[in-house]
N, CA, C and O atoms as a GROMACS GRO file, in nm:
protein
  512
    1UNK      N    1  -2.127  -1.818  -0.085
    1UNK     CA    2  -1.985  -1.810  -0.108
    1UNK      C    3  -1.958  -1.725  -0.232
    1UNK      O    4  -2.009  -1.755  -0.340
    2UNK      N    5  -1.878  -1.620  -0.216
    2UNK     CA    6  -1.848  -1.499  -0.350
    2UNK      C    7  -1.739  -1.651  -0.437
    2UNK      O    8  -1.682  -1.757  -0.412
    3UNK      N    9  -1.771  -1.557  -0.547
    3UNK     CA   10  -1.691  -1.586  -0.663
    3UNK      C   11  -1.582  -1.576  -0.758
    3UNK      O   12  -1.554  -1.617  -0.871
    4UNK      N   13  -1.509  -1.474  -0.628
    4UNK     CA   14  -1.401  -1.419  -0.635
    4UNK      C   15  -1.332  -1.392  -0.524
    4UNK      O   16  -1.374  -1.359  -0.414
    5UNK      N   17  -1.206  -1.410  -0.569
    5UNK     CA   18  -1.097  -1.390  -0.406
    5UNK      C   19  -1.034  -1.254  -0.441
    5UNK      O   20  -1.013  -1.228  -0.560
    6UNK      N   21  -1.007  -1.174  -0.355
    6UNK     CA   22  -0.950  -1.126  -0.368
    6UNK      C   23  -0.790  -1.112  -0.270
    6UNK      O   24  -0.768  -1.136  -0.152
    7UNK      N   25  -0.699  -1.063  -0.382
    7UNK     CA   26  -0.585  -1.098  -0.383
    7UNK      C   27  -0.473  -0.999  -0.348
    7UNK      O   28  -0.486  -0.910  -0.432
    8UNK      N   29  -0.394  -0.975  -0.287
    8UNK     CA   30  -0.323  -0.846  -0.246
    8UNK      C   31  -0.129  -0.887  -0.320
    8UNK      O   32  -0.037  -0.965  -0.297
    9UNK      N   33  -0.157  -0.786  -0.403
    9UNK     CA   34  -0.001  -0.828  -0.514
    9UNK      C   35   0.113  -0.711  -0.475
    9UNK      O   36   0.092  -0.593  -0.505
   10UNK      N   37   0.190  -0.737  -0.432
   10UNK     CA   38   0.355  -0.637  -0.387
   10UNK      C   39   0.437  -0.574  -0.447
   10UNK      O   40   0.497  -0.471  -0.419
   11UNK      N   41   0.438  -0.688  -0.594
   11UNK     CA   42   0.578  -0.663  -0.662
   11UNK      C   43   0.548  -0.670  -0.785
   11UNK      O   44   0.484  -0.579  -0.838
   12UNK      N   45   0.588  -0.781  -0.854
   12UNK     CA   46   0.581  -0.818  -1.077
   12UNK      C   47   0.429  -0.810  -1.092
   12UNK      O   48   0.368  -0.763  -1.188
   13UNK      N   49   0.386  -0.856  -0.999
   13UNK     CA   50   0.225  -0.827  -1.066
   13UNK      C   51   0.178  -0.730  -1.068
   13UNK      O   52   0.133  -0.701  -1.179
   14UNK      N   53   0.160  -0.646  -0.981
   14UNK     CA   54   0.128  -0.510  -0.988
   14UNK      C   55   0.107  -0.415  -1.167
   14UNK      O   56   0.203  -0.415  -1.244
   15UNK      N   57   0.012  -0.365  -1.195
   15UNK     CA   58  -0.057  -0.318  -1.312
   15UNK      C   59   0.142  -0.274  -1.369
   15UNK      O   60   0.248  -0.252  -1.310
   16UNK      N   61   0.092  -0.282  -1.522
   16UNK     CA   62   0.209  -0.240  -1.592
   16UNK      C   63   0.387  -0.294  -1.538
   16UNK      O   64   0.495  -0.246  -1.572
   17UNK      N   65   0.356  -0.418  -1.439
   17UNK     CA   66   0.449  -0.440  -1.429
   17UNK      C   67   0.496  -0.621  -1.530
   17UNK      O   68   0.401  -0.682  -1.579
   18UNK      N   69   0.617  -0.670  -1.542
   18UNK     CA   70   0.594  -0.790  -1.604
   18UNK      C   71   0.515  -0.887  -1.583
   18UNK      O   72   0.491  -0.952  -1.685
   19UNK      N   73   0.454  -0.930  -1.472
   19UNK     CA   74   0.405  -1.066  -1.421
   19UNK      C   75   0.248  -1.040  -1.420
   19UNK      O   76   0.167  -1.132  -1.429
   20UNK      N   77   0.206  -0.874  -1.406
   20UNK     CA   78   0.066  -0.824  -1.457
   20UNK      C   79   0.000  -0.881  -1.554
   20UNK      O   80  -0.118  -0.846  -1.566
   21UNK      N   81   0.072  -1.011  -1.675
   21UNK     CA   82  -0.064  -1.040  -1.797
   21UNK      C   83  -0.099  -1.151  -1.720
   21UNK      O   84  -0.218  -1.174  -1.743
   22UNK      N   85  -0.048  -1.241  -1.627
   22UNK     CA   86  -0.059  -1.344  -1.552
   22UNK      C   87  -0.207  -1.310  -1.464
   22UNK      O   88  -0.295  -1.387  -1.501
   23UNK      N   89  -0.243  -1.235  -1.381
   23UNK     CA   90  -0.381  -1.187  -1.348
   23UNK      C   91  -0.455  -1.152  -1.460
   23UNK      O   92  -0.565  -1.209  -1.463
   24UNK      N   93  -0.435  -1.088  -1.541
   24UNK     CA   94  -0.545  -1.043  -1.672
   24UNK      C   95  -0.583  -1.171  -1.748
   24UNK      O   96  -0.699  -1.187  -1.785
   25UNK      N   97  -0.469  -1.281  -1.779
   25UNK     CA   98  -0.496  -1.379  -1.862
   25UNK      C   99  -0.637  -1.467  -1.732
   25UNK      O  100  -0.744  -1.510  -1.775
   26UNK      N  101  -0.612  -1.472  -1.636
   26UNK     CA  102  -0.708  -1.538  -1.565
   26UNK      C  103  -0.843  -1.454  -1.552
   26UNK      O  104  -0.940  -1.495  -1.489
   27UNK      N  105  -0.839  -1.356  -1.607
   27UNK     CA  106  -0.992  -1.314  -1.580
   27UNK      C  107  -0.999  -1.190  -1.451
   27UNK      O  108  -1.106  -1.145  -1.409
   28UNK      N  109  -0.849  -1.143  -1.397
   28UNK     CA  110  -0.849  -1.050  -1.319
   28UNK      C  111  -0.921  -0.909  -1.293
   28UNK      O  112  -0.941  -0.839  -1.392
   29UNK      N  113  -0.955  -0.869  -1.188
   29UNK     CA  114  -0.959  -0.728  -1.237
   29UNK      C  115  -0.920  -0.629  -1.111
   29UNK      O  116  -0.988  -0.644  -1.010
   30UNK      N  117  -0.856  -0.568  -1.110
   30UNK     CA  118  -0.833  -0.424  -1.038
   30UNK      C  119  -0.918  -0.389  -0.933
   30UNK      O  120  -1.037  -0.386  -0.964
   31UNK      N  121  -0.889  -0.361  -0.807
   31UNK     CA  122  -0.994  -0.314  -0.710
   31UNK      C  123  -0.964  -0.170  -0.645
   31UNK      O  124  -1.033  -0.071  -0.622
   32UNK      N  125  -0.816  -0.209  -0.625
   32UNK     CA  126  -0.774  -0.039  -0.560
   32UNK      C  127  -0.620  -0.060  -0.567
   32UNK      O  128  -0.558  -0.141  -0.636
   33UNK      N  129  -0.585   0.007  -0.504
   33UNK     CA  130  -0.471   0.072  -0.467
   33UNK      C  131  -0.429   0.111  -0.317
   33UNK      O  132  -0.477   0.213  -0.266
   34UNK      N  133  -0.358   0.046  -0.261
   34UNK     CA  134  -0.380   0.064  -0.110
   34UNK      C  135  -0.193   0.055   0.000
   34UNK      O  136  -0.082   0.022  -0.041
   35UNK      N  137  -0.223   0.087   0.095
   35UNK     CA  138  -0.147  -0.017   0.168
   35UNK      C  139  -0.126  -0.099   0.278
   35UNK      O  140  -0.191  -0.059   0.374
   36UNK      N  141  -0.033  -0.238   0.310
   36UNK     CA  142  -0.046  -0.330   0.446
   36UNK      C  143  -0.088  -0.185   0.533
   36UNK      O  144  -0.060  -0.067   0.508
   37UNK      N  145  -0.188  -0.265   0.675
   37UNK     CA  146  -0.108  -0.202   0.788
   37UNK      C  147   0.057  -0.209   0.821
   37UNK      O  148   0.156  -0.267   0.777
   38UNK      N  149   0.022  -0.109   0.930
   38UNK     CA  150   0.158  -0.059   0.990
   38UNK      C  151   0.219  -0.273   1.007
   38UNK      O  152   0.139  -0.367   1.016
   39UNK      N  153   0.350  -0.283   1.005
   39UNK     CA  154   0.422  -0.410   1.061
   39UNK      C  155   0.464  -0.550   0.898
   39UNK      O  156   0.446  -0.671   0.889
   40UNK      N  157   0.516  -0.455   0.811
   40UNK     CA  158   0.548  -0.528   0.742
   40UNK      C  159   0.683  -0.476   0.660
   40UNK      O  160   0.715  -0.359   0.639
   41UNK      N  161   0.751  -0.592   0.621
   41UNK     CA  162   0.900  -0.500   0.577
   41UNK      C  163   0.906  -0.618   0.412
   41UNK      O  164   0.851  -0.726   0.387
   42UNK      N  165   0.975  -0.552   0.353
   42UNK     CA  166   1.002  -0.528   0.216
   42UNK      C  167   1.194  -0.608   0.120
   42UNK      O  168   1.306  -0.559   0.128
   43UNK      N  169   1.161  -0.697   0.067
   43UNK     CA  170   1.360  -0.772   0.057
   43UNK      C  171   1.291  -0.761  -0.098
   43UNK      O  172   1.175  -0.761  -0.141
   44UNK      N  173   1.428  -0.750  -0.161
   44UNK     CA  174   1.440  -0.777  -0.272
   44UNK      C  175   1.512  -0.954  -0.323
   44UNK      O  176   1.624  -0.992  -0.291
   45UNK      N  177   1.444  -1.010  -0.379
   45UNK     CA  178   1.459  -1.113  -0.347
   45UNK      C  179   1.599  -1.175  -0.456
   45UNK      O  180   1.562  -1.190  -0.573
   46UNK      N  181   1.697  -1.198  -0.438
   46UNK     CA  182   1.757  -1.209  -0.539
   46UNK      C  183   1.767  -1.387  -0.652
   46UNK      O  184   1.720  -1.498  -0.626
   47UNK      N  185   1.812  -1.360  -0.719
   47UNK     CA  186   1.811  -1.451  -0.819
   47UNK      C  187   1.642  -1.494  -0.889
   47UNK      O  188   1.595  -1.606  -0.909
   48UNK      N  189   1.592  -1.384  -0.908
   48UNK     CA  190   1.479  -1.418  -0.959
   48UNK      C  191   1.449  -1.305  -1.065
   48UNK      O  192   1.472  -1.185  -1.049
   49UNK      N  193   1.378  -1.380  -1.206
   49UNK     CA  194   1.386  -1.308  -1.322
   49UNK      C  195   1.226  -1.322  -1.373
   49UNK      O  196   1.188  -1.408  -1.452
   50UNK      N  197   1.165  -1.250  -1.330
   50UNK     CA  198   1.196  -1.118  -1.370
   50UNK      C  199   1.234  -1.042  -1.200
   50UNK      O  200   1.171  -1.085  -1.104
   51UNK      N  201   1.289  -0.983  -1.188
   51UNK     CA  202   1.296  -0.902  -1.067
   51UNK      C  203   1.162  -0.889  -0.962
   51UNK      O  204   1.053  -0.833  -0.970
   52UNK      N  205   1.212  -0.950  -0.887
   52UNK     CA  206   1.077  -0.918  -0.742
   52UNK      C  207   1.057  -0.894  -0.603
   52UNK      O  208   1.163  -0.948  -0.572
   53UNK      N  209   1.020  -0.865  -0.514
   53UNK     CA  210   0.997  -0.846  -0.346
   53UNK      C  211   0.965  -0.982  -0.300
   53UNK      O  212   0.930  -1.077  -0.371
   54UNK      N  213   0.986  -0.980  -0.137
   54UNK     CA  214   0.940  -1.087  -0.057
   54UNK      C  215   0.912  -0.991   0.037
   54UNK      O  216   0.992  -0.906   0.077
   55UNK      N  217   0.787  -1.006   0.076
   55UNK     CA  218   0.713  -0.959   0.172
   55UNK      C  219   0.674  -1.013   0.323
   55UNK      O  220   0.566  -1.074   0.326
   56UNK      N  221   0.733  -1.003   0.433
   56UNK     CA  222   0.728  -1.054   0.528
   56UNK      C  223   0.676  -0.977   0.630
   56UNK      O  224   0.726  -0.868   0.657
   57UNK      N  225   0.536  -1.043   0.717
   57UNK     CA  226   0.491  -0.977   0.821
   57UNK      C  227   0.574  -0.936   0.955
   57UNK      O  228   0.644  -1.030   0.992
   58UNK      N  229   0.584  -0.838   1.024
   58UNK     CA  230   0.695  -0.832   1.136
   58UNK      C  231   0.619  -0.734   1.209
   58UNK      O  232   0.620  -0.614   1.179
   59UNK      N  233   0.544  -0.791   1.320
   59UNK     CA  234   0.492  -0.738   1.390
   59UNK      C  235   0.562  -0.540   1.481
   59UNK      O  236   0.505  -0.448   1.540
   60UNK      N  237   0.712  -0.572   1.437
   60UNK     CA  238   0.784  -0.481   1.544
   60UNK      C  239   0.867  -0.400   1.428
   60UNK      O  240   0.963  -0.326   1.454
   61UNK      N  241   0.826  -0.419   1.316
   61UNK     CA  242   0.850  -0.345   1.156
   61UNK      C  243   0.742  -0.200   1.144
   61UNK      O  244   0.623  -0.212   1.114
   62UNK      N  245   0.814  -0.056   1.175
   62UNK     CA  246   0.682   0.045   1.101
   62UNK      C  247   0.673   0.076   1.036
   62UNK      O  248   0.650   0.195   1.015
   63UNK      N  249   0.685  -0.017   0.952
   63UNK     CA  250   0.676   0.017   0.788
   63UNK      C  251   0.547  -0.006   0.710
   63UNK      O  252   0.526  -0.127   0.714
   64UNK      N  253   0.464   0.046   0.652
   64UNK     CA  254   0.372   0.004   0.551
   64UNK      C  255   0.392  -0.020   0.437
   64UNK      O  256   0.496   0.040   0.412
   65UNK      N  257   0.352  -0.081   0.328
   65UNK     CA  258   0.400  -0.105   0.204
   65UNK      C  259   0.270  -0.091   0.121
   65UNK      O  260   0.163  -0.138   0.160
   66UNK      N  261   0.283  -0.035   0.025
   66UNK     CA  262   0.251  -0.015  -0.097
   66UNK      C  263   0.179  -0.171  -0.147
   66UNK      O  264   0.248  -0.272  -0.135
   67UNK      N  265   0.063  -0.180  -0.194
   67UNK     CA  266   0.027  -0.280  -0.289
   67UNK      C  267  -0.102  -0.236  -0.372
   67UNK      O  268  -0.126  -0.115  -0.382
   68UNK      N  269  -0.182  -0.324  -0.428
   68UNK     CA  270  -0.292  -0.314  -0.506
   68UNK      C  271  -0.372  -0.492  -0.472
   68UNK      O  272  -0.317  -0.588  -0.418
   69UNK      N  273  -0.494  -0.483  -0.519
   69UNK     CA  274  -0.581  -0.541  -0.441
   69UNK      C  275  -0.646  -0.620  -0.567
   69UNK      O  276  -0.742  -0.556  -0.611
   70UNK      N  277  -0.623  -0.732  -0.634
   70UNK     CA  278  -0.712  -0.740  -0.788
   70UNK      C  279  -0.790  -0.850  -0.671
   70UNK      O  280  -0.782  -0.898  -0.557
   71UNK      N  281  -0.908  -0.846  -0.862
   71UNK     CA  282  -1.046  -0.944  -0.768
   71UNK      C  283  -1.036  -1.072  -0.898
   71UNK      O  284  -1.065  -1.051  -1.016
   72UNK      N  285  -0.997  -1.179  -0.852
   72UNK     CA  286  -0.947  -1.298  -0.936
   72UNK      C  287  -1.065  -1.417  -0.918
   72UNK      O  288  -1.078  -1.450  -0.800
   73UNK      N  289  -1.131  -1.471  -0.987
   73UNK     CA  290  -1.257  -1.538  -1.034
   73UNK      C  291  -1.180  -1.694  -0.950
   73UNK      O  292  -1.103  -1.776  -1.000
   74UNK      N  293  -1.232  -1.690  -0.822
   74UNK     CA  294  -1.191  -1.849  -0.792
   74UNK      C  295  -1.198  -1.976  -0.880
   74UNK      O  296  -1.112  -2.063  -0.866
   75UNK      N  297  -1.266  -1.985  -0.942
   75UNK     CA  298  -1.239  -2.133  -1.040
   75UNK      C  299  -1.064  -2.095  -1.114
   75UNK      O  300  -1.005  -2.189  -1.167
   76UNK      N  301  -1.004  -1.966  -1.108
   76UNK     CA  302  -0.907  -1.948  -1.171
   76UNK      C  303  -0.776  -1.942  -1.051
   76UNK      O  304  -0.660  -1.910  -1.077
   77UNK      N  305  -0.835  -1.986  -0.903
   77UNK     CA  306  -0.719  -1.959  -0.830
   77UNK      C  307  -0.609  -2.015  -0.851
   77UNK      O  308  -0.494  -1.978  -0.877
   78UNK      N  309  -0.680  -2.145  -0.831
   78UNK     CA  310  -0.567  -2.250  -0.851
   78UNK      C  311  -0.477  -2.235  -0.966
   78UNK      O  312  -0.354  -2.238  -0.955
   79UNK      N  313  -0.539  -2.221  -1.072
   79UNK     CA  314  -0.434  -2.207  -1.206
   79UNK      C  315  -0.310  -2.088  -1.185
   79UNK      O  316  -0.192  -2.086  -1.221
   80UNK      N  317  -0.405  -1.980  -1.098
   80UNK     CA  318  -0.288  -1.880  -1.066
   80UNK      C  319  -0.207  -1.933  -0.976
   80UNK      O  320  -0.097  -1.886  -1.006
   81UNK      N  321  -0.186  -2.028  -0.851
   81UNK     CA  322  -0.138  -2.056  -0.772
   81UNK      C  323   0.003  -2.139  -0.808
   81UNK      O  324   0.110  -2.121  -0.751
   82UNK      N  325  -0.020  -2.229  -0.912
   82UNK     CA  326   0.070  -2.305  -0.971
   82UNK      C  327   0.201  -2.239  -1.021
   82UNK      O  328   0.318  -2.270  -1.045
   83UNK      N  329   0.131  -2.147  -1.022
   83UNK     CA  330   0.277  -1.991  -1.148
   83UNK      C  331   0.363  -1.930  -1.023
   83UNK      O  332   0.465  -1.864  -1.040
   84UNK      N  333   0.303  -1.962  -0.885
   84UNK     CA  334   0.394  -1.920  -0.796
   84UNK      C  335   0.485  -2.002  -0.772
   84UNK      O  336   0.459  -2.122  -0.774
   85UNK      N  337   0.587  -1.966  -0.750
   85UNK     CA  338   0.714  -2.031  -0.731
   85UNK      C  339   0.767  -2.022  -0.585
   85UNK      O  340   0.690  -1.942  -0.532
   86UNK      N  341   0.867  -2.067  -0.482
   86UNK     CA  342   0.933  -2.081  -0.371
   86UNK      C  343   1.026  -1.984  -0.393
   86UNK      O  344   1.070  -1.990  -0.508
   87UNK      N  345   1.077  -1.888  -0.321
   87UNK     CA  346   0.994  -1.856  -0.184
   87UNK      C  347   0.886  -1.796  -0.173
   87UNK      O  348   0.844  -1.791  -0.057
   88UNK      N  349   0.810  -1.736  -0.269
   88UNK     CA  350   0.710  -1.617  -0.252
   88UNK      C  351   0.569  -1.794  -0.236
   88UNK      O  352   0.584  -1.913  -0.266
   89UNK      N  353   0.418  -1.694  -0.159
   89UNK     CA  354   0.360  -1.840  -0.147
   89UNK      C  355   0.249  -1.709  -0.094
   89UNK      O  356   0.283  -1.598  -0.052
   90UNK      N  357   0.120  -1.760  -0.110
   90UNK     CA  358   0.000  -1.662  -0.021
   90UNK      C  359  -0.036  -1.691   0.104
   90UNK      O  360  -0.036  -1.810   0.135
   91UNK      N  361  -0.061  -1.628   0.167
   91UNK     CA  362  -0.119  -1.559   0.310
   91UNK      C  363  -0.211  -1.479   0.338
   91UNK      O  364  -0.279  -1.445   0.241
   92UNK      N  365  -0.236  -1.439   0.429
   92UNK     CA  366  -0.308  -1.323   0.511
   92UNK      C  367  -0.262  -1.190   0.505
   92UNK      O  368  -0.181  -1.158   0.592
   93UNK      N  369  -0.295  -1.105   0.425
   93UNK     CA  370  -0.188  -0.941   0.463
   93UNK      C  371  -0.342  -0.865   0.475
   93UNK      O  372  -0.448  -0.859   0.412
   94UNK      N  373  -0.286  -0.818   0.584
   94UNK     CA  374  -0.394  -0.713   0.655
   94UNK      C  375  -0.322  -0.549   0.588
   94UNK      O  376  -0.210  -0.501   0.573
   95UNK      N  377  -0.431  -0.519   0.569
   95UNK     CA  378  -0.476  -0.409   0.489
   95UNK      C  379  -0.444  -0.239   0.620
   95UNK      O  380  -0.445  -0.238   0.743
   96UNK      N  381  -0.420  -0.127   0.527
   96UNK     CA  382  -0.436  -0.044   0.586
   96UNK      C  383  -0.557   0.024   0.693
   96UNK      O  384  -0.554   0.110   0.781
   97UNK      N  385  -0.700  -0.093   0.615
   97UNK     CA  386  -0.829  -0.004   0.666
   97UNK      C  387  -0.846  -0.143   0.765
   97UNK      O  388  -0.956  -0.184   0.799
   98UNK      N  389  -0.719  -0.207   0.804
   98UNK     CA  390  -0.719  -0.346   0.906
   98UNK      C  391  -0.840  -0.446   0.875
   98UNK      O  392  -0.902  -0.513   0.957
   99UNK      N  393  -0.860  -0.439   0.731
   99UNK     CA  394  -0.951  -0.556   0.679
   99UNK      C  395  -0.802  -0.629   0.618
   99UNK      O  396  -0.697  -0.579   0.579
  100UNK      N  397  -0.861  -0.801   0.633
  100UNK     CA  398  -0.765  -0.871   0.572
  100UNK      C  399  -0.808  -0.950   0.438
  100UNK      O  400  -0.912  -1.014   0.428
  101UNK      N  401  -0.705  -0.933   0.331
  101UNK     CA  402  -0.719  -1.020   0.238
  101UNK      C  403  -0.551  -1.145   0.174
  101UNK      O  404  -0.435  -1.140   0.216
  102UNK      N  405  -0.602  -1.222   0.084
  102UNK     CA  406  -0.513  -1.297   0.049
  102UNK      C  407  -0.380  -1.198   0.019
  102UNK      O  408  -0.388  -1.075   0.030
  103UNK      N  409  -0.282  -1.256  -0.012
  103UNK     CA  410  -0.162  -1.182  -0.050
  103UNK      C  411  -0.006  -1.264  -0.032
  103UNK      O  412   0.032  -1.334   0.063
  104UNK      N  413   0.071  -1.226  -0.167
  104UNK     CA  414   0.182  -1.254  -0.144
  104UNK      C  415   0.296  -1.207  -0.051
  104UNK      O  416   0.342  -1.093  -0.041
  105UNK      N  417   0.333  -1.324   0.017
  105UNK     CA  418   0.446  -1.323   0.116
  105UNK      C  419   0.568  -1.404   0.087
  105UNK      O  420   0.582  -1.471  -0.015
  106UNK      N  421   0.637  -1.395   0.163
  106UNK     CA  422   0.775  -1.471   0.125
  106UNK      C  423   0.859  -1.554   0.236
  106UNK      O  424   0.850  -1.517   0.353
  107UNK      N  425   0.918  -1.635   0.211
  107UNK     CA  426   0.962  -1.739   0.283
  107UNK      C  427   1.092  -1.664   0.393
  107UNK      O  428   1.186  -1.602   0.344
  108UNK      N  429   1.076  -1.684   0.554
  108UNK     CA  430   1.141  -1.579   0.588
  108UNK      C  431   1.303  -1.677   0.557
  108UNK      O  432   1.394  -1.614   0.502
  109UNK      N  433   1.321  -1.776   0.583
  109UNK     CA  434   1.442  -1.835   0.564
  109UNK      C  435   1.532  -1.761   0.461
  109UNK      O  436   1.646  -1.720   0.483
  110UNK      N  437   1.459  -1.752   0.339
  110UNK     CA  438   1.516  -1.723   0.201
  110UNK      C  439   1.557  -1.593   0.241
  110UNK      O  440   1.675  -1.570   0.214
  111UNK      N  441   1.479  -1.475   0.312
  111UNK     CA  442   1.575  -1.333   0.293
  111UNK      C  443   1.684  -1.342   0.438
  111UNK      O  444   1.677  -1.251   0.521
  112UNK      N  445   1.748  -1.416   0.451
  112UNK     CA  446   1.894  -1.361   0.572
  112UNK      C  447   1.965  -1.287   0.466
  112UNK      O  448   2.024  -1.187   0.506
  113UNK      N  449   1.970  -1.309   0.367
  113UNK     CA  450   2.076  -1.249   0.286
  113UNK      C  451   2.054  -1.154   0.220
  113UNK      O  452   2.154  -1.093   0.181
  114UNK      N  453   1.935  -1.109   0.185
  114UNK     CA  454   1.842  -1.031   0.072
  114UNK      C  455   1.866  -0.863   0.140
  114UNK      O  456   1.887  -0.808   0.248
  115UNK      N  457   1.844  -0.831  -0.006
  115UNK     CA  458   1.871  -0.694   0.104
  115UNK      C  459   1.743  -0.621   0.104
  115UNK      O  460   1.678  -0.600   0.001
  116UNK      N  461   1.714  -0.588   0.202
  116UNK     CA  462   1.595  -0.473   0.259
  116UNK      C  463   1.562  -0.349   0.198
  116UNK      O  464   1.641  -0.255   0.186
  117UNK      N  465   1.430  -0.348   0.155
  117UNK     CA  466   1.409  -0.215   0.045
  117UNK      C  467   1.248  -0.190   0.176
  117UNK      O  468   1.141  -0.149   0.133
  118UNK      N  469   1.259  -0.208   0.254
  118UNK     CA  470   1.158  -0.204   0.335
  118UNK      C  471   1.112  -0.007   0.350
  118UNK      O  472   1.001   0.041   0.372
  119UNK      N  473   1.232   0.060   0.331
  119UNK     CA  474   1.249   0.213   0.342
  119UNK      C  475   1.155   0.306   0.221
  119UNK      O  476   1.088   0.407   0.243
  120UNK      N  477   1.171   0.253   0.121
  120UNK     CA  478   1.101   0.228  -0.021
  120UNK      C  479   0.940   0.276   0.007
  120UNK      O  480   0.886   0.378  -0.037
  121UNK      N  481   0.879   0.174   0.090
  121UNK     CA  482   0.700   0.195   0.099
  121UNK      C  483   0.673   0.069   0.001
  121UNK      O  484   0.559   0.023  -0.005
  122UNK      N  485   0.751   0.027  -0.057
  122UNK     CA  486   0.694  -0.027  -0.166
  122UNK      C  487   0.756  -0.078  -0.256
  122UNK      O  488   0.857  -0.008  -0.250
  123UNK      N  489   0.782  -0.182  -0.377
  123UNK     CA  490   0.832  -0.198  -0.460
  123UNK      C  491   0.843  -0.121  -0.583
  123UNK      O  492   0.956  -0.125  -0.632
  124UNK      N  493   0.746  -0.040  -0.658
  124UNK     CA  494   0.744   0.013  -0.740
  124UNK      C  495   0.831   0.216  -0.728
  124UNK      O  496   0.862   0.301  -0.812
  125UNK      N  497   0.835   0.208  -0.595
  125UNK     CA  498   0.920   0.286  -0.540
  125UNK      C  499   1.066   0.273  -0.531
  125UNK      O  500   1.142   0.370  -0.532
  126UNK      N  501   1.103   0.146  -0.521
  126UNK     CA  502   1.248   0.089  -0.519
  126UNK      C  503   1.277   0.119  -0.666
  126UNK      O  504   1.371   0.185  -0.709
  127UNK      N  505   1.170   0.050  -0.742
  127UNK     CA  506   1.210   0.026  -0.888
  127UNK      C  507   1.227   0.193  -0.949
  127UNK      O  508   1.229   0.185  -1.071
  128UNK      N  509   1.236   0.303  -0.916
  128UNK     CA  510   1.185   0.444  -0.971
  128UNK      C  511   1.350   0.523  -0.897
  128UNK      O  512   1.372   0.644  -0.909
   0.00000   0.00000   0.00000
């Protein structure tokens, strides 16, 4: 069994963004730079500070999105897991090279209202 999970981040975590010392303080580290396969769409999630995405799989979505891939020391998952908050929560996000790893997703209930940055590629694209 490896000794590290690796983790697929969308939005605040992402390098140089606010929620980025949160992986480093656990012992994180950087793997790539990548994006979902094709079938995933992109909300801005509102009322949340610091500013962030909800990421929802949609099979009939052709959108790809933008993420990065850190490699997080499992004895530290859990501690990271706790800092997540409702609606965002981890899952399965399949990768561009259709390998799957962990990754933040979002509660689909919470975006009826949210508005769609799915056009973007990405969050750090919205934010620019």
């Amino acid at each position: 069994m490896s000794e590290f999970i690796e983790l697929a981040v969308c939005g605040a975590h992402m390098s140089g963004l606010p929620l980025n010392y949160q992986l480093r303080e656990l012992g994180a580290t950087f793997v790539k730079s990548t994006f979902t396969a094709k079938g995933y769409r992109l909300f801005n999630v509102p009322e949340k500070t610091p500013s962030r995405p909800g990421m929802l799989r949609d099979a009939s979505s052709e959108y790809f999105m933008e993420l990065e891939v850190w490699s997080i020391p499992l004895d530290n998952f859990g501690a990271f897991m706790i800092q997540i908050a409702s609606p965002l929560c981890i899952g399965s996000v399949i990768l561009e090279d259709e390998s799957s790893v962990y990754g933040f997703l979002c509660e689909s209930d919470y975006l009826r209202d949210a508005q769609e940055i799915s056009s973007y590629g990405g969050w750090r694209a919205y934010l620019t």
